[in-house]
N, C-alpha and C positions, 0 to 999 in steps of 0.2 A: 723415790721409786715411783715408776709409773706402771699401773696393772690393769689392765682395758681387756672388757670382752665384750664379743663380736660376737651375736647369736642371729645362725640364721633357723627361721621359724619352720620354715617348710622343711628341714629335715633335721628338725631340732638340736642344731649343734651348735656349738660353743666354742671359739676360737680364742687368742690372746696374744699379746701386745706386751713383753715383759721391758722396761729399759730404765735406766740411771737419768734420771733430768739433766743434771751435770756434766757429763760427758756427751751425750744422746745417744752410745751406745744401746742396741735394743734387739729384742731377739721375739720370733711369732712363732707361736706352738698351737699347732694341730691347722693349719691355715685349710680353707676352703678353694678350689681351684683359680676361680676371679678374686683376684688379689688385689684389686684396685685399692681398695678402703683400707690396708693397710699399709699401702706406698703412701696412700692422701692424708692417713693419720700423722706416719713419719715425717711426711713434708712441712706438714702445722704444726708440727712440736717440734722440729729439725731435731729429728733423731736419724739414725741408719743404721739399716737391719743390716746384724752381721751376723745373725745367725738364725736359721728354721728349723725348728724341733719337732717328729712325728711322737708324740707317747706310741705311738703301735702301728702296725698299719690298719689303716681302717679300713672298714670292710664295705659301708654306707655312704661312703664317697671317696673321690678323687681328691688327695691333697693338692695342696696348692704351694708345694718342696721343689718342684723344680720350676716351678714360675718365678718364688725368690730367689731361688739360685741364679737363673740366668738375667734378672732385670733387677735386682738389688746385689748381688754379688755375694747374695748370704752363701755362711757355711752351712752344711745339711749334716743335722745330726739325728742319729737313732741309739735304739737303745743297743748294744754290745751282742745280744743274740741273734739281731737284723739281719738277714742275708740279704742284698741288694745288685741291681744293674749297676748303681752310678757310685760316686766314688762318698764316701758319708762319714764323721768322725762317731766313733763309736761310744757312746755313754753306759758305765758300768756303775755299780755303786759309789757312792764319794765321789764321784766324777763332775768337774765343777766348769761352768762355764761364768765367766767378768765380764760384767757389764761397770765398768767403774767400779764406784761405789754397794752396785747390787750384785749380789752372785745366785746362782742357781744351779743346784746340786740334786747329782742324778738320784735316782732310790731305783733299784728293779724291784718291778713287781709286776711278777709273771701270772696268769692265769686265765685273764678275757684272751691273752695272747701268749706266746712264749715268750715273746722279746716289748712286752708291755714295762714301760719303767713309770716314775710318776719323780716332776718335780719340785723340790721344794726352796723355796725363795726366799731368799734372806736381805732386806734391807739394811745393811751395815752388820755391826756385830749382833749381840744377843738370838732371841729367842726367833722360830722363823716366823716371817710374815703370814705365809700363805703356801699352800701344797696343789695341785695342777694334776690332777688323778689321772687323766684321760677315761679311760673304761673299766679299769679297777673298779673306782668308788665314783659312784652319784652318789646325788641328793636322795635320798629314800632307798637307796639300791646299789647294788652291787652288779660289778659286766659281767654278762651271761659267757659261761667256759668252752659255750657248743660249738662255737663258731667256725673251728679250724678241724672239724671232722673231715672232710675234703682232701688236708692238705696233712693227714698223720696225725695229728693229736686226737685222744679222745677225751670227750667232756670230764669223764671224771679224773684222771690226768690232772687235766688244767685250773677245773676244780679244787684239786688236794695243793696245787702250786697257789691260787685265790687264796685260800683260807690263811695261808701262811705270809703271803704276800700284807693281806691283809691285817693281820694279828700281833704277827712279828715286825712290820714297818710300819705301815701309816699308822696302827691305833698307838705308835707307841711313840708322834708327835704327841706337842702340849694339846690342849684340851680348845686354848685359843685361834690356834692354825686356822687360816680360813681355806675353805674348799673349793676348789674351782673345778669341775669337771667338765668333760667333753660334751657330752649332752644333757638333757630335757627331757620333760614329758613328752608320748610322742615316739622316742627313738626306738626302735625295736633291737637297740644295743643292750637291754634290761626289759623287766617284767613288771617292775612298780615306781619308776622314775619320777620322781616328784616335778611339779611345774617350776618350783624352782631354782635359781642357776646357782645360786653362792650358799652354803652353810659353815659349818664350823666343824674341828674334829670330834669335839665335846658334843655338838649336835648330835652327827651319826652317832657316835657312840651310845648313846641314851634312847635315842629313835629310831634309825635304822633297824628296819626287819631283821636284815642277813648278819650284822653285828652283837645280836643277841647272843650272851653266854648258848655254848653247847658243843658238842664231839666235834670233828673235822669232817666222820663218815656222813652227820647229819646235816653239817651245811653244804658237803657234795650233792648229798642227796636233793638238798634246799635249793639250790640253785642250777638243777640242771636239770627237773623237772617243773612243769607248766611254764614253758617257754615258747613265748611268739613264732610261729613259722618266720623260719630265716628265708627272705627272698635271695633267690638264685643269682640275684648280680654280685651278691655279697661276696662270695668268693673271686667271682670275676675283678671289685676293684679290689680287694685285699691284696692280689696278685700284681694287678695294676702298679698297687701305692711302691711294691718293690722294683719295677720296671724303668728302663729309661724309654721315655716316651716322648710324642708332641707335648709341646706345652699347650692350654686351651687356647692361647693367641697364634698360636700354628694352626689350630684345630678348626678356629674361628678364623684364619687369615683371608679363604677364599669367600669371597661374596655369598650370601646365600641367595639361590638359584631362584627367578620368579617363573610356578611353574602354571600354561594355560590346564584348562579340564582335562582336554585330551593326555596330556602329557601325563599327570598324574594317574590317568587311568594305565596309559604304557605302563608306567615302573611300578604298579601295583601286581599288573597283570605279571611282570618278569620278578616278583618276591619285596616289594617295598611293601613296608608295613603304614597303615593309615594314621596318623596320630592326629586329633582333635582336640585344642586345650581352650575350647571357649568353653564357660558354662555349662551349667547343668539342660537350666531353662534353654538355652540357645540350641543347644544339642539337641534335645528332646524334640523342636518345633521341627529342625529341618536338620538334615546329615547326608553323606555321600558315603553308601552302603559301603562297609567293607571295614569303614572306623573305628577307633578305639576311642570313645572320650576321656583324657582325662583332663581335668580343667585347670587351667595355672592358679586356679581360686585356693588349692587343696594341698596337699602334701604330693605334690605333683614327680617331683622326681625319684619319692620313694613310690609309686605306683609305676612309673614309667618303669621303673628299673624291676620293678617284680613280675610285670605283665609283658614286656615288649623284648626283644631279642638283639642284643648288642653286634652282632654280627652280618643284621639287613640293615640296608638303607630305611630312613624312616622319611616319610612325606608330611609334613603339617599344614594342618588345618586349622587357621586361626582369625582372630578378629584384625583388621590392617592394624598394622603398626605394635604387634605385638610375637610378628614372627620370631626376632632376634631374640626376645629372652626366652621365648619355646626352647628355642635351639642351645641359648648357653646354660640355661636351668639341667639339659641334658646333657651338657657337655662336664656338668659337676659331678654325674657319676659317670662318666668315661663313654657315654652314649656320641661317640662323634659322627658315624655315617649318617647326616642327614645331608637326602638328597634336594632338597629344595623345600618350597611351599604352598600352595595353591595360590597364585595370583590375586591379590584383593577380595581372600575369603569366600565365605557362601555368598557371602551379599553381593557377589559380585556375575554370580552365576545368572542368565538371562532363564528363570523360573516362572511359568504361568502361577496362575493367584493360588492354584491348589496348591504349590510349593510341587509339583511332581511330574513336571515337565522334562523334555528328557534334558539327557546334559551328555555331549560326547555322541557317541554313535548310537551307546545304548543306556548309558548309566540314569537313574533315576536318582530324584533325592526320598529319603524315607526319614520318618519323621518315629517318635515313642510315646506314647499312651501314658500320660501322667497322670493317677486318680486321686483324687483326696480321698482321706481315710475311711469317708461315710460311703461312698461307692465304692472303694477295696472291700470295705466290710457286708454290704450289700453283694459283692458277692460272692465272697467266700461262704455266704450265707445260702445261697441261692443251689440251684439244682445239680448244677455244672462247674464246680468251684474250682476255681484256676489253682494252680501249684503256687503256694505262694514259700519264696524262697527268702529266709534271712542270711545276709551277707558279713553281719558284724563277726566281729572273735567270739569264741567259744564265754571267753570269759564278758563281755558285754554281755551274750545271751541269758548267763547264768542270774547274773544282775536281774535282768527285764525281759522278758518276752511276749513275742505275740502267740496265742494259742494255737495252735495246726496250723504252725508252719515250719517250714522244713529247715535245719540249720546248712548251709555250705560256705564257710566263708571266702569272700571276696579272693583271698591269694590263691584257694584251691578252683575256683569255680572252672577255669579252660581244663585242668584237666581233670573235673570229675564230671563235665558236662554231658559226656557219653551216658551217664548214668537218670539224664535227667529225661522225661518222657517228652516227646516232641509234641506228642497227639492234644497235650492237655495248653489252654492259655496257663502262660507264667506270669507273677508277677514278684517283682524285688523289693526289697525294704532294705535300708539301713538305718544309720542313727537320725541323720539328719539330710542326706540325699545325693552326697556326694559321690560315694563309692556304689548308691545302687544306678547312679548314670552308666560309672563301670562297665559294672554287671550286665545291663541291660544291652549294651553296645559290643561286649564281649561275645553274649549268646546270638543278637543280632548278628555279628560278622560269624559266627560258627553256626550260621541257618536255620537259629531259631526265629519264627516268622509271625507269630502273636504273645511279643512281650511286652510288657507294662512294669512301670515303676510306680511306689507309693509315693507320690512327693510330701517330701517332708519331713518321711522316714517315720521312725518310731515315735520321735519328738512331734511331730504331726498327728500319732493317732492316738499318743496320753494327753496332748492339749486339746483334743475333740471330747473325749472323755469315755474314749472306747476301752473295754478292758483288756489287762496284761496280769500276766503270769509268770510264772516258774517258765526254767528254760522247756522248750517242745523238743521235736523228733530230731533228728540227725541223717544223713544219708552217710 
């Protein structure tokens, strides 16, 4: 047997490669949109995929089911309560896919989803190898049941279908099963996902939070309160993953567009949205008002997909030679209308030495106020102390905080920004500086006009040796 995962980091998920040596027979479960790396595995082991398997639809990205459909000739299987566009064999319990010598047998286990199953794989006869959760079961955690409030289910519902799923199928593999799930620390597919990817069923069982003896009412309860805000695209590819769509090499077929200043200012002005994926630092020095940064450094496609609108055209703003994976990092969760990219970057713009010469008819470049902790602190201190805004989750805060300052975090900040005072300077924090680049570039294109970032974040002002607290105020 051969059993291969593929994690990709920036949106912490966990892909796989099931197949028989012997035969090459081989089958890829839960696949990510850009397929390449499991055609180029198949090709080195000369295996072929005959088959692609979703556990659920997922909600945090775009599979990558109809890529091997049409460029490996795989079968598309889902689980039995799947409703779908395209044509899919349906996996119910006992339902058994051959790979040779290896089989793989369906289990449902409904409850992150309705139509959630989880596999388990058997190399030859006896006991099973390994079990393939998808969003069921992590490492540390169990899938959150909220997710399909949108589309008719409610949490607690899906909840009471988890526990069961849980209780009555998986805990009731051997104790050596190993555990493969969909994602990671990171995924906002759970609430306490452990960093790491493989355990055992005898692990969870002993460690697992949510697996702890107790009622059904109280792990409904348990699991469908303090949950991550669900960004808004979540629904949109959930929807997606049941769709017959472009595949991303349709998506990606036509060139992307090189676009001059002016141009970009055009399709800004007629509804394109600005997208920025250099750095923090980079951003901060110099930017083209109106941007959003978020930087390819970070969890970049889960911010794109919570801040930015699937339905405009998006223009990028990037370092040369780094357009095309802007564009196909967005194309993994279903963000395809990008209209071009800005011609050879900022660096390429003809800027006098203040960085704020004009650019276009009218456009200026504007730059963000980055303090280290000892002047943040200085002046929060001071007569006139700026709003200083933290951006982390609730629960980071509750951890660590800075004293008087105000909680908003980063997924809600566009729309509670009405709320925030113009009059006063602001300034942001996060953990470590990525997401208050965000922040600051969010209020800047929504016409806030004196904002500042702490760089460094909060990791910046406990390595100064400035003090922290109990969580502070809230808006």
């Amino acid at each position: 047997m051969i059993l291969e995962q593929f994690y990709l980091n920036c949106l912490a998920h966990a892909s796989y490669i099931v197949a028989d040596e012997a035969t090459g027979a081989a089958a890829v479960v839960d696949p990510q949109r850009d397929v390449d790396q499991y055609l180029a595995f198949a090709a080195e082991h000369h295996l072929r995929i005959t088959h692609v398997v979703l556990t659920h639809f997922h909600a945090d990205f775009v599979a990558g089911h109809l890529e091997l459909r049409d460029r490996a000739g795989a079968t598309i299987c889902l689980g039995r309560q799947a409703i779908a566009e395209y044509d899919f064999t349906p996996l119910g319990d006992g339902s058994v896919i051959r790979l040779g010598g290896v089989r793989i047998e369906a289990m449902e286990t409904p409850g992150h989803t309705a139509e959630s199953i989880s596999l388990v794989v058997y190399d030859g006869g006896g006991a099973p190898a390994a079990v393939l959760t998808g969003d069921t079961l992590f490492v540390g955690d169990v899938g959150r049941p909220d997710l399909r409030a949108s589309l008719g289910w409610s949490a607690s519902e899906l909840g009471a279908m988890l526990y069961d799923s849980l209780h009555r199928k998986l805990l009731t593999l051997p104790d050596a099963t190993k555990v493969y799930p969909a994602h990671g620390a990171g995924s906002l597919c759970g609430k306490a996902i452990s960093k790491e990817t493989v355990s055992t069923i005898g692990e969870q069982r002993a460690f697992n939070y949510a697996l702890q003896p107790m009622s059904k009412l109280a792990f409904v309860d348990l699991v469908t309160t303090d949950q991550p805000d669900a960004p808004a695209y979540f629904t949109y590819d959930a929807v997606l993953n049941s769709r017959e769509r472009p595949t991303l090499e349709q998506a990606l077929a036509r060139e992307l567009e090189p676009l001059t200043i002016d141009q970009v200012t055009a399709a800004v002005r007629d509804g394109a949205q600005l997208l920025d994926t250099r750095d923090a630092a980079e951003f901060a020095a110099a930017h083209l008002p109106g941007s959003v940064n978020i930087g390819l450094g970070g969890q970049y496609a889960t911010w794109a997909g919570t801040l930015l609108d699937p339905s405009r055209p998006i223009v990028i703003v990037a370092n040369p030679g780094a357009e095309a994976q802007s564009a196909m990092r967005l194309g993994r969760i279903g963000f395809d209308l990008v209209a071009g990219f800005l011609e050879g970057g900022l660096g390429a713009l003809d800027r006098g030495p203040t960085g704020s010469a004009p650019l276009g008819s009218s456009l200026q470049v504007h730059a963000t106020d980055r303090l280290s902790p000892q002047t943040a602190a200085e002046r929060m201190a001071g007569d006139n102390p700026p709003l200083v805004i933290d951006v982390r989750t609730p629960r980071e805060r509750a951890a660590k905080a800075i004293d008087n300052t105000t909680s908003v975090p980063l997924s809600a900040l566009a729309v509670r920004a009405g709320v925030i005072p113009r009059e006063r300077p602001v300034v942001v924090f996060c953990a470590g500086g990525y997401r208050s680049s965000i922040a600051a570039s969010l209020l800047q294109r929504d016409g806030f006009t004196n904002v500042s970032e702490l760089a460094g974040g909060i990791a910046a002002w406990e390595a100064a040796g400035l003090p922290l607290s109990g969580s502070g105020q809230s808006t």
